[in-house]
C-alpha positions as CSV (number, residue, x, y, z in Angstrom):
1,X,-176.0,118.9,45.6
2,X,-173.0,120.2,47.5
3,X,-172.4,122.9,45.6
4,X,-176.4,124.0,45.5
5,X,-178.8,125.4,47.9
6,X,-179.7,123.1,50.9
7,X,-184.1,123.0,51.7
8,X,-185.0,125.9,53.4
9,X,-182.6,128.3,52.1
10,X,-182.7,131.3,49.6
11,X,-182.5,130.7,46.3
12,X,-180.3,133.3,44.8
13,X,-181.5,134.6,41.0
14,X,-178.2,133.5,38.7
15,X,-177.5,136.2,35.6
16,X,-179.5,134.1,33.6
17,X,-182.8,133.8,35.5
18,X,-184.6,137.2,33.9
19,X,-188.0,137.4,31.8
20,X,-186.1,136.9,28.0
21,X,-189.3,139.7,27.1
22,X,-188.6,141.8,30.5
23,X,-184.9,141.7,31.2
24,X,-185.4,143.1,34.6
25,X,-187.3,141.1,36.1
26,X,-186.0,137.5,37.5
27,X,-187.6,134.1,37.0
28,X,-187.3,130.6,37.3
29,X,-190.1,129.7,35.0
30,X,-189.4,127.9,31.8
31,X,-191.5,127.9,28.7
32,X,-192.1,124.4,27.9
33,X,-191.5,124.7,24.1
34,X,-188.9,127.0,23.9
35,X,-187.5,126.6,27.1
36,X,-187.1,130.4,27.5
37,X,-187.2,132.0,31.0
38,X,-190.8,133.9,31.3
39,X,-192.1,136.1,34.1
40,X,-195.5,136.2,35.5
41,X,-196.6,138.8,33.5
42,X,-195.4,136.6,29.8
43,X,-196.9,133.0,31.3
44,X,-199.5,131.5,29.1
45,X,-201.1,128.3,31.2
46,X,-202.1,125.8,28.9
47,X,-202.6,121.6,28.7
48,X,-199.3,121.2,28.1
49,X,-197.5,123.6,30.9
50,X,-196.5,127.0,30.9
51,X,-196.1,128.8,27.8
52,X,-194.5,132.2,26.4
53,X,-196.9,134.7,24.3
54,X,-194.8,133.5,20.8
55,X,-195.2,129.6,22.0
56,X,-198.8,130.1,21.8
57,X,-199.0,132.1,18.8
58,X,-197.2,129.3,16.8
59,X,-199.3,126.6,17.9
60,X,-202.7,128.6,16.9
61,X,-204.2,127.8,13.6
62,X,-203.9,130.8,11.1
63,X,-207.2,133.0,9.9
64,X,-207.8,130.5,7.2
65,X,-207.8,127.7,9.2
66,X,-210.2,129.6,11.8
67,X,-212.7,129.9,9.1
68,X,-212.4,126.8,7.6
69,X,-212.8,125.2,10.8
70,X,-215.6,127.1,11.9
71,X,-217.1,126.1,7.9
72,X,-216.5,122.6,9.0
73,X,-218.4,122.6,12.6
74,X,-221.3,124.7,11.3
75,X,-221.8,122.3,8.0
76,X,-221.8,119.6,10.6
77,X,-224.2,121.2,13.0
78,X,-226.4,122.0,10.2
79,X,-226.2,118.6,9.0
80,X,-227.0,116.8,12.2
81,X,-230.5,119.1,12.1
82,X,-233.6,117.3,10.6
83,X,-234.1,119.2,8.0
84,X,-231.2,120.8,7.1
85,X,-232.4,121.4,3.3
86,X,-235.3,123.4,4.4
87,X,-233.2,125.4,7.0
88,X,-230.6,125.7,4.2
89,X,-232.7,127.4,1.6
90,X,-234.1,129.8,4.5
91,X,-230.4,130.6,5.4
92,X,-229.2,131.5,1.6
93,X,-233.2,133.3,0.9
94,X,-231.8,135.9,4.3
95,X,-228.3,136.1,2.9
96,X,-229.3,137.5,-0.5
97,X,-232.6,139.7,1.1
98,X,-229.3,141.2,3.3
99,X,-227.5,141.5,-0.2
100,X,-230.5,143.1,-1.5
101,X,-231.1,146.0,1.1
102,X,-227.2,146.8,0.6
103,X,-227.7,147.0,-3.3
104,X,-231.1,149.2,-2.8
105,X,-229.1,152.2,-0.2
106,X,-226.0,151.8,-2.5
107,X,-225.5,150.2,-5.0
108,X,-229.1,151.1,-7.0
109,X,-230.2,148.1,-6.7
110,X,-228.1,146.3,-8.8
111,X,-228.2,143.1,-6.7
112,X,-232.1,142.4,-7.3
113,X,-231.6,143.3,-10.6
114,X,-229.0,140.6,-11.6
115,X,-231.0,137.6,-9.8
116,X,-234.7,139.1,-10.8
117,X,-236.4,136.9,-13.7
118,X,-237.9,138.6,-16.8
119,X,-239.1,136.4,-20.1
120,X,-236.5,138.9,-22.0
121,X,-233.4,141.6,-21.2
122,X,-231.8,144.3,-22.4
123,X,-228.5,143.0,-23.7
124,X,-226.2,144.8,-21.3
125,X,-223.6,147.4,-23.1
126,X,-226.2,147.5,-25.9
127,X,-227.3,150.7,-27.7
128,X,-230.0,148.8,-29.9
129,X,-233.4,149.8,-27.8
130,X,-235.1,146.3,-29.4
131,X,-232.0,144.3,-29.0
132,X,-233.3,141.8,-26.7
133,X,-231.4,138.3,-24.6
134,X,-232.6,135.6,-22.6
135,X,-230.6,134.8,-19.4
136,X,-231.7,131.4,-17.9
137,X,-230.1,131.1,-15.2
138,X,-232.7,133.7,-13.5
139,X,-235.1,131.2,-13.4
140,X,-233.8,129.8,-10.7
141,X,-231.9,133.0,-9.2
142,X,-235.0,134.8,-8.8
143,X,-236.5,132.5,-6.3
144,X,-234.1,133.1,-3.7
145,X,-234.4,137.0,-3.9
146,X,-237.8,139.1,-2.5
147,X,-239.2,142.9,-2.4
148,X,-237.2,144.9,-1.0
149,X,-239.9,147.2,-0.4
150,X,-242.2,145.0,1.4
151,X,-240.6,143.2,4.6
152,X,-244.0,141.3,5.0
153,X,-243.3,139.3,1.3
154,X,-240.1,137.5,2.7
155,X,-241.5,137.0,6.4
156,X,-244.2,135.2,4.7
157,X,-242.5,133.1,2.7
158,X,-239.8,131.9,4.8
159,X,-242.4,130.9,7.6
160,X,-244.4,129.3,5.4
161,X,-241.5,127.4,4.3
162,X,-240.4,126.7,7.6
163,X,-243.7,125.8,8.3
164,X,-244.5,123.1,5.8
165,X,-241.4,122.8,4.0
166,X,-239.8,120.7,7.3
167,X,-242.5,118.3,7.2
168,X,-242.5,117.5,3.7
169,X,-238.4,117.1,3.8
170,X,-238.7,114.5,6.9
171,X,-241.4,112.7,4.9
172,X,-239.7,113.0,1.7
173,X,-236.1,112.7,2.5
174,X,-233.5,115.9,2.2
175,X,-232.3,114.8,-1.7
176,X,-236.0,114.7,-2.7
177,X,-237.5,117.6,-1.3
178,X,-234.4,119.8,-2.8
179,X,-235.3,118.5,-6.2
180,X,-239.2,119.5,-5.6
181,X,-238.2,122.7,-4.7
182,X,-235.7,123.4,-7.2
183,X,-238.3,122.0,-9.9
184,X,-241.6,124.3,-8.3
185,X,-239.0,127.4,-8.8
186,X,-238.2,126.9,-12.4
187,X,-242.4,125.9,-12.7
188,X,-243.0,129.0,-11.7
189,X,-240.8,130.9,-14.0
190,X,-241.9,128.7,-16.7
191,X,-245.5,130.0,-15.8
192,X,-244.0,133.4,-16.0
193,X,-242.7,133.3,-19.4
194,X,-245.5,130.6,-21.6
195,X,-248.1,133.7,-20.0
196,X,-246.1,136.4,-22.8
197,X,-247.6,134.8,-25.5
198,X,-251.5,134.7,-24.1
199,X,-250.1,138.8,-23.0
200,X,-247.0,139.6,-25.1
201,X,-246.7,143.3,-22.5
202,X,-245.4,141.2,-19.6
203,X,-242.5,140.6,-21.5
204,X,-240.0,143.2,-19.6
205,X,-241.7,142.4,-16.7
206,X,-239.8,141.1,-13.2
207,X,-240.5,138.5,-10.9
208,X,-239.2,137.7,-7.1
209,X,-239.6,135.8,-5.0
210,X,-239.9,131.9,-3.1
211,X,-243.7,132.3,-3.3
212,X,-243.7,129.7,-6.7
213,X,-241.5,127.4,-5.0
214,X,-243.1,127.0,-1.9
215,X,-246.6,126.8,-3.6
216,X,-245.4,123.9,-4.8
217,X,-244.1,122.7,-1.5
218,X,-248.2,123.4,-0.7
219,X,-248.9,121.4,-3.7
220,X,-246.8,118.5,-2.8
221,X,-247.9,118.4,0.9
222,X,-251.9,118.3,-0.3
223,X,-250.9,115.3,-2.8
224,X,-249.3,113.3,-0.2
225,X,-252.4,113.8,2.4
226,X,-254.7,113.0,-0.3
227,X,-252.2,109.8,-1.1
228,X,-252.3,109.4,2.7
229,X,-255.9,109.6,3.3
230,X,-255.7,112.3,5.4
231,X,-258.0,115.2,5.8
232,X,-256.9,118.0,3.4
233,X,-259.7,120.3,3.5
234,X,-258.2,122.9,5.5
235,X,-254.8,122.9,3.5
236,X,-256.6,123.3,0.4
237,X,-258.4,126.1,1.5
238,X,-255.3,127.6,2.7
239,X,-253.9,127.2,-0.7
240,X,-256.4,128.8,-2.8
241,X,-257.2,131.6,-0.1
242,X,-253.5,132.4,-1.0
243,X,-253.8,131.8,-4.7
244,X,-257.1,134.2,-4.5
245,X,-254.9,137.0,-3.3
246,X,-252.7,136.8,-6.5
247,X,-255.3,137.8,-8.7
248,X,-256.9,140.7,-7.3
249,X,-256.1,143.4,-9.7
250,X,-253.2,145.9,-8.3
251,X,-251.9,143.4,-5.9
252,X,-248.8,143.1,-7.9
253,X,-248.4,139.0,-6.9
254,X,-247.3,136.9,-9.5
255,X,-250.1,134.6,-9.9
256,X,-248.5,132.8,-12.6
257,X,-245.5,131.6,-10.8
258,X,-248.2,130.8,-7.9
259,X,-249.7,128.4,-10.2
260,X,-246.7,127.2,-12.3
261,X,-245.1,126.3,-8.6
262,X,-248.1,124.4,-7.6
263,X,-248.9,122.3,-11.0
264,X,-244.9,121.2,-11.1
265,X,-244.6,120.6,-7.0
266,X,-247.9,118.5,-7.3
267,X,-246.2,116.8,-10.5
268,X,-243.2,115.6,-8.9
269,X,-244.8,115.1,-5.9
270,X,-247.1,112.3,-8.0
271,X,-244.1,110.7,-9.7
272,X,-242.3,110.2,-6.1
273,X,-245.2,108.4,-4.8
274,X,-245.8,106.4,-8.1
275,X,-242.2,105.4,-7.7
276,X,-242.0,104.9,-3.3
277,X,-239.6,102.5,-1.6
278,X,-236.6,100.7,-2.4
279,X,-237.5,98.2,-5.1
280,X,-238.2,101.5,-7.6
281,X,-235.5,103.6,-6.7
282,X,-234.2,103.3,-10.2
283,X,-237.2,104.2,-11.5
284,X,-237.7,107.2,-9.3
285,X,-234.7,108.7,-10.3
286,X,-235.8,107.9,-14.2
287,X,-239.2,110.1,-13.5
288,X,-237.6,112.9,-11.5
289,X,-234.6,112.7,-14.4
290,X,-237.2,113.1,-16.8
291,X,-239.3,115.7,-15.8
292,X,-236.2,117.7,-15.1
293,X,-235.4,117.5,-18.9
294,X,-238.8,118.5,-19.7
295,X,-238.5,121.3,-17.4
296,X,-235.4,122.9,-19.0
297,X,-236.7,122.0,-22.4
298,X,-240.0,124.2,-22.1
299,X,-237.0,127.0,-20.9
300,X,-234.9,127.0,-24.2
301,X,-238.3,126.7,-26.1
302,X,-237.3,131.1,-25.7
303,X,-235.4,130.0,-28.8
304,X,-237.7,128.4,-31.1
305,X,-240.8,130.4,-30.4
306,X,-241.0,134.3,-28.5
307,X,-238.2,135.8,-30.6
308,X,-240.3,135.4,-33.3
309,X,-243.4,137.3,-31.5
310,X,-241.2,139.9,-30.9
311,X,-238.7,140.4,-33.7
């Protein structure tokens, strides 16, 4: 202490005691990671003291990290919601509809086209007009995706949805009710394609849309108020008000995926109450494994039975 200022006195700045990122300007401060002399102008306050610009950089997470955090907290959020499922499927429906409007300006709408469902394709790359495929998969693809044309056909589904598809998943459970609505989908492609052979010239023709899915989310909901006692009257009439509107002629509405959504939903709405509570939970899972294998039998029955209409 002799040899060093006394308490009141000037400190002088020593030919060390510069900014290491501005070498002409004097400081005392020390980063408290590096221990680097830093000006005012290069401090970085944080919990742990003062820190240079290159401390902190080090001890931030890279891009990667970033996002998977932020994947982390939003799955987590979404999680912690009551209905995530129903919330979910709204979420991925607004996703591909924004997917869609960027393949219709352009990319010619080459988005709808690889999710829409047809009973039978062109094979692409193929120069045969009558050689013909069957692509699956697009039964369940095509009930996420909606006109493009028509704003009005997704608003109404996904408020419907949001409507009655939250109360159905809290009285359901989240597993359940994403199983129902996965099965109504495929119902209502499997509508879609058994209606060829009563009218073989819908063959080529596309289908979009959540509207099969959540008619059986309808379905379902009037089975377990009729289960429940409840007064269904006005539910029912909203279901075949909106069932009507399919078949008047021009209206371009898919009144075959309207009913095959509605006739499966109802179905494995039947076999979950059959099977309620804990004692049958083995045999719950049996019915809904069961119909699920009936389900994507009737959709490989392509194989056996329309190539031959049409070869």
């Amino acid at each position: 202490m002799a040899n060093g200022p006394a308490y009141g006195e000037r400190v002088e700045y020593g030919p060390d005691d510069v900014c290491y990122r501005h070498p002409r300007t004097h400081s005392f401060t020390l980063c408290q990671r590096c221990g680097r002399t830093i000006c005012a102008d290069c401090q970085v306050v944080s919990s742990v003291g003062v820190l240079c610009p290159e401390c902190v950089k080090q001890t931030q997470p890279g891009a990667a990290q970033r996002a998977a955090r932020s994947a982390r907290v939003s799955g987590r959020r979404l999680a912690a919601l009551d209905t995530p499922v129903t919330y979910g499927i709204i979420a991925v429906n607004l996703v591909v509809f924004a997917a869609q409007l960027v393949g219709r300006y352009f990319l010619a709408d080459d988005v709808t086209r690889a999710l829409w469902y047809a009973p039978l394709y062109s094979l692409p790359g193929s120069l045969l007009p009558g050689d013909l495929g069957f692509e699956p998969w697009r039964m369940l693809t095509a009930m996420f995706t909606h006109s493009t044309g028509f704003i009005f056909h997704i608003l109404f589904n996904m408020y419907a949805l949001w409507l009655f598809g939250r109360n159905l998943e809290q009285m359901i459970g989240r597993a359940q009710f994403l199983v129902l609505y996965l099965f109504a989908g495929l119902g209502g492609s499997l509508a879609v394609m058994l209606w060829v052979y009563a009218d073989p010239t819908t063959v080529n023709v596309p289908t979009v849309g959540a509207s099969g899915a959540i008619f059986g989310v309808l379905a379902a909901t009037l089975v377990a108020f009729r289960a429940a006692r409840a007064n269904v009257t006005s539910l029912a009439v909203l279901i075949g008000v909106n069932f009507a509107i399919g078949l008047i002629p021009g209206a371009s509405i898919s009144w075959q995926a309207h009913l095959g959504g509605m006739v499966v939903g109802a179905l494995t709405m039947w076999l979950l109450l059959a099977s309620r509570g804990p004692r049958h939970r083995g045999r719950r899972v049996a019915s809904l494994v069961g119909l699920g294998a009936v389900l994507v039998a009737l959709a490989f029955s392509y194989f056996l039975v329309l190539p031959g209409i049409f070869g």
